[in-house]
Structures are given as structure tokens and as C-alpha cells.
C-alpha positions in Angstrom: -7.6 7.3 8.9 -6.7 11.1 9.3 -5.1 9.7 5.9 -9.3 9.0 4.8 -11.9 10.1 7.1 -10.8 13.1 8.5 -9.8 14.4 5.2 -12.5 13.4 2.9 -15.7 13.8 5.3 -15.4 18.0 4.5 -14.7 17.6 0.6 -17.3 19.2 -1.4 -18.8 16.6 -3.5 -17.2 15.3 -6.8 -19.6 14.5 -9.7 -21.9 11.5 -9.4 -20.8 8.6 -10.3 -24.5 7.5 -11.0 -23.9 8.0 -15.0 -26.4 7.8 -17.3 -27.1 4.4 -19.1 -25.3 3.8 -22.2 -21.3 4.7 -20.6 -19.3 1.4 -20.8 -18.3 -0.2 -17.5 -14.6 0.6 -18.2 -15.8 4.5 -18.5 -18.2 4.4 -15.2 -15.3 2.6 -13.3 -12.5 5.1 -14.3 -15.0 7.9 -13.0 -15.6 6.4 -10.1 -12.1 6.2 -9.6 -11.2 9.7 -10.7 -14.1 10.8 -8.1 -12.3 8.8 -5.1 -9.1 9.6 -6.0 -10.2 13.3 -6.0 -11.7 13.3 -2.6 -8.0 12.9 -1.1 -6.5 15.9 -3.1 -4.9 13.2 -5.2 -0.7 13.5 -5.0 -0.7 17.1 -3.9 -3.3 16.8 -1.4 -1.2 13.7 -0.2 1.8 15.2 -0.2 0.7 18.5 1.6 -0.2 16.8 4.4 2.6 14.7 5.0 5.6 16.5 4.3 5.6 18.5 7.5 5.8 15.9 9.5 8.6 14.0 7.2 10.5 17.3 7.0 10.3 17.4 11.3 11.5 14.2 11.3 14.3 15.3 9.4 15.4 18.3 11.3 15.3 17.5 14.3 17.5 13.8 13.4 20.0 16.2 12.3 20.0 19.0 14.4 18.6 17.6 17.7 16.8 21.3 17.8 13.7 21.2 19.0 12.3 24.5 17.9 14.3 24.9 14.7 12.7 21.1 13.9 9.2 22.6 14.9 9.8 26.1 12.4 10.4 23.7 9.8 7.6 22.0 9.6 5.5 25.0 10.7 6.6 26.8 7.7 6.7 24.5 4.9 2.5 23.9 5.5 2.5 27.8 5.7 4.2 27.9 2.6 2.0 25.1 1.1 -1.3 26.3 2.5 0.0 30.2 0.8 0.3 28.4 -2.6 -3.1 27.1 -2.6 -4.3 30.4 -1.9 -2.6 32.2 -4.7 -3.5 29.6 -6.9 -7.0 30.3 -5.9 -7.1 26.3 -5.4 -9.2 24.5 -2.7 -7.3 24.7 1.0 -9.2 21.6 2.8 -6.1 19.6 2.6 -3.0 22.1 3.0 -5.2 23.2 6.1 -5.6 20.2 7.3 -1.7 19.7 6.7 -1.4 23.0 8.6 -3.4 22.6 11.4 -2.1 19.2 12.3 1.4 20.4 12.3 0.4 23.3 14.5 -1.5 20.7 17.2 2.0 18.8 16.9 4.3 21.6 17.9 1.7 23.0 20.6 2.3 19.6 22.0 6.2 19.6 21.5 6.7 22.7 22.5 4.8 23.2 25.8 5.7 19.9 26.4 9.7 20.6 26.0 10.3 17.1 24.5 10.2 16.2 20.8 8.8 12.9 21.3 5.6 15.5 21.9 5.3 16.3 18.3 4.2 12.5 17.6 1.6 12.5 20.3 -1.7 13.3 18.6 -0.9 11.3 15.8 -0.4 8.3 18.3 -3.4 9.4 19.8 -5.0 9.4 16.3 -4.2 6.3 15.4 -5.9 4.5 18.5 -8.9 6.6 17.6 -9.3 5.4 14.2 -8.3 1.9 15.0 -11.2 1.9 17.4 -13.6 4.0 14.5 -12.6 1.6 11.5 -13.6 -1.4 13.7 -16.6 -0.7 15.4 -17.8 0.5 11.9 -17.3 -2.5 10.7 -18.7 -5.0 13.4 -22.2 -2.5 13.3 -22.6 -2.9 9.2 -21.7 1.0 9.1 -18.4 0.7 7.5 -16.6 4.1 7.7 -15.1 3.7 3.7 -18.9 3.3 2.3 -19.7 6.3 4.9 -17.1 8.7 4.1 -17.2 7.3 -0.1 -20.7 7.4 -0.2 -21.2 11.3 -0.5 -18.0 11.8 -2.5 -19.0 9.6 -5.3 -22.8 10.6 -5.0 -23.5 7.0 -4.2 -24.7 8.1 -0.5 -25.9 5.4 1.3 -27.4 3.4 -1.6 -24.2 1.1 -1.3 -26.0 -0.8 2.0 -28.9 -2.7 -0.1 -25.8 -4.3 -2.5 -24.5 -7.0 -0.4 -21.1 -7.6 -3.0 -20.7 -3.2 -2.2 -21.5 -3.2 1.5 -19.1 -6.4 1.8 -16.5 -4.6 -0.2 -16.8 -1.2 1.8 -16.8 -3.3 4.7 -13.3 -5.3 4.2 -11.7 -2.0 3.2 -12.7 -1.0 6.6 -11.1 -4.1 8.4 -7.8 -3.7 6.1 -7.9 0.5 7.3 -8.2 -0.9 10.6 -5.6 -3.1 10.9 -3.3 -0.8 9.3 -3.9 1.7 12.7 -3.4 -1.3 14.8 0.1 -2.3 13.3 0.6 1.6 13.9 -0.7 1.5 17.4 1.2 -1.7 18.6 4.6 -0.2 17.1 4.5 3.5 17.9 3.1 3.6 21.3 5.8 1.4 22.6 8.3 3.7 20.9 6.6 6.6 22.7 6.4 5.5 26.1 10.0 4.6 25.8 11.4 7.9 24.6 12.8 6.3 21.6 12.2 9.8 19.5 14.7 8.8 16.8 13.2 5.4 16.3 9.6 6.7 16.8 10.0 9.4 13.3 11.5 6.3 11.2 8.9 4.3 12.4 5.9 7.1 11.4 8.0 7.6 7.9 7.7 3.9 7.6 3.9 3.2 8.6 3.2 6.3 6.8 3.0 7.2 3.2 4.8 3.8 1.9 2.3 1.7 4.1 -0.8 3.7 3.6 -0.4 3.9 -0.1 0.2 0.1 -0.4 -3.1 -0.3 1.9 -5.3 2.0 -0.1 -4.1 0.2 -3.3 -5.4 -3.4 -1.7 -9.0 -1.2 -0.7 -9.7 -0.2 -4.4 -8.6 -3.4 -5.6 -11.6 -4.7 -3.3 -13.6 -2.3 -4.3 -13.3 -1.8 -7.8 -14.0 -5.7 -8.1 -17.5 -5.0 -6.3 -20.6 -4.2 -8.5 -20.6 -0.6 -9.9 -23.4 1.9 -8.0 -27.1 1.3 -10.5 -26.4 3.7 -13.8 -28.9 6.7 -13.7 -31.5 6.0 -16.4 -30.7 8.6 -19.7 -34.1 9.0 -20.2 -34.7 9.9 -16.7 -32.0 12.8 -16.9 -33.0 14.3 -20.2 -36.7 14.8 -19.1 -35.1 16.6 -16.1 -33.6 18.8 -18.3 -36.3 19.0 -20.6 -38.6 20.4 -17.7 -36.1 22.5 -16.1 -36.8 25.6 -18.1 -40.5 25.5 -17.3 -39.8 25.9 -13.8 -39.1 29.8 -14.6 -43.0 30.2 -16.2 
């Protein structure tokens, strides 16, 4: 999902959720869903790279202007991306809103049509349908893959059958999300119905995408928790720590 994978494969990774014995499952569990929810920039990061394309969408249904559709959208992930960098806040995802608005309007523009501007994301969808699923049917599925680093789980999650099958029907459900956007946007595309096509990215955007993520953690907050780190284990690591400097 350029909504999951591409996003969350560069964050820099979240504390472990490996906590020491002793934290209640309640406390581990909200944790590890702090440190997931984190790896997608939570509602900003969400929002900063969406609204570009939402406020395109907008424009150009009210102005039919091409370009003044494409400025739009160029400069509200300029203006999101500058905020982040006053705020002295991590950029991964406002960049990421950025340079995906950019590839749009390269398209749309060189192109001369606005039905350009959906292009890579059609293109994007047909890739990550075809990721999510071969992931899947080779026991590698890309949520445990991408999750695994972010949560400090790595690839631990693969010897737990109830957490690799947990992982792996997240997967399937991520994949048939980019099928349902494949099978409705590409006949859209190739029939220069650009009106039809934004509504139908608004749509099978944010509203289904959040509804699909919500059924994921459902599946895999149900699954066995990652082994707590023995307490004992961590203390003597701190104990010896200091003689490392003898």
C-alpha cells in the first residue's frame, strides 16, 4: 500500500515492543499499538499525504484548470512539508506527500490531460495488488515484513503460527483492497472519465483504507503478543554496561 509499505519501510524504528516481563497484556498491547500506529505518522502523517491529491480533485472539478488544479496541490505539500521543517519534526511522510504529488503533475502536465495526474497511483495500485499477494502465497507477508522492524519484532513473528497467520490475512485483506481499486479505476482511466475517476480515488481512499486498516489490527491485535523480554535479562545489560568503558 503506498498507504503502508512504501511509507513505513523508511521509518526509523519505534521502541520495541519486546517489554520486559512483569507489564500486563493490556499495557504491551496498547504499546504495540502506539508503535504501529506511529510508523504511519498517525493522523498528520495520514493526512499530509492525502490532502494533495483530495485538494486536486477539488480544483480542477471546479475550475476544469489544469495547471491552477496542479499548483494547488503542489503547494499545499510544499506548505505541509515547510511546517514539518520549522517544527523541526520528521519529514518522511510530508515528503512522501510531496514527491508523489510532484510525480502526479509531471505526469499531468507533460501529458496535457488531467486524467494524467491519477496515473501513477493507478499504476501503484496494480503494483501493490501484485506485492500484497505474492507475499502472501510465499509465507512472506508484506504487513509482518514492513511491521516487523517498526515494532522491533523483526522477523521473530514467522515461528508463531497464530502471528504469521495474522500478518498473513492482513496481507490478503491489503490486497484485495488494491484489487477493488484496480478493477474500478482503471476502467475509469482508460475511458477518460476524469470527474468520476477523482470521486472514485476520494472514495477508495482514506474512507476505505481506514475501514481496511481497522479490520487488519482487529486480526492482529487478537494474535499472540511478540515473547516479553525477560527483566532480569535487561537489568544485567544495564548492570554491565558501564564496565564496557574500563
Amino acid at each position: 500500500m503506498r498507504d503502508m509499505s512504501a511509507e513505513a519501510a523508511a521509518v526509523p524504528p519505534q521502541p520495541s515492543t519486546h517489554a520486559a516481563e512483569g507489564q500486563s497484556h493490556e499495557e504491551r498491547l496498547a504499546a504495540y499499538e502506539a508503535s504501529v500506529f506511529a510508523a504511519f505518522g498517525g493522523r498528520r502523517g495520514l493526512a499530509e499525504v492525502g490532502l494533495p491529491s483530495i485538494l486536486f480533485v477539488i480544483v480542477y472539478g471546479v475550475t476544469r484548470n489544469l495547471s491552477g488544479a496542479i499548483w494547488a496541490a503542489v503547494a499545499v505539500a510544499a506548505v505541509l512539508s515547510t511546517v514539518r521543517l520549522v517544527k523541526r519534526d520528521t519529514l518522511q511522510h510530508a515528503l512522501g506527500g510531496l514527491g508523489g504529488v510532484l510525480v502526479c503533475a509531471a505526469v499531468a502536465h507533460f501529458s496535457g490531460q488531467a486524467k494524467g495526474f491519477y496515473l501513477p497511483g493507478v499504476l501503484l495500485n496494480i503494483g501493490e495488488a501484485i506485492l500484497f499477494s505474492v507475499s502472501a502465497l510465499v509465507r512472506f507477508p508484506i504487513v509482518g515484513v514492513v511491521l516487523g522492524p517498526v515494532t522491533g519484532e523483526m522477523m521473530a513473528w514467522r515461528a508463531h503460527p497464530a502471528r504469521m497467520r495474522a500478518f498473513t490475512q492482513a496481507t490478503w485483506l491489503l490486497a484485495a483492497m488494491f484489487v477493488l481499486r484496480v478493477c474500478v479505476e482503471v476502467p475509469l482511466y482508460l475511458g477518460g472519465q476524469v470527474d468520476s475517476l477523482g470521486v472514485a480515488k476520494i472514495i477508495l481512499g482514506y474512507p476505505l483504507y481506514l475501514a481496511v486498516a481497522y479490520c487488519c489490527w482487529q486480526i492482529i491485535r487478537k494474535a499472540p503478543l511478540p515473547p516479553a523480554k525477560p527483566a532480569a535479562h535487561a537489568a544485567g545489560r544495564e548492570e554491565t554496561a558501564p564496565d564496557d568503558e574500563n
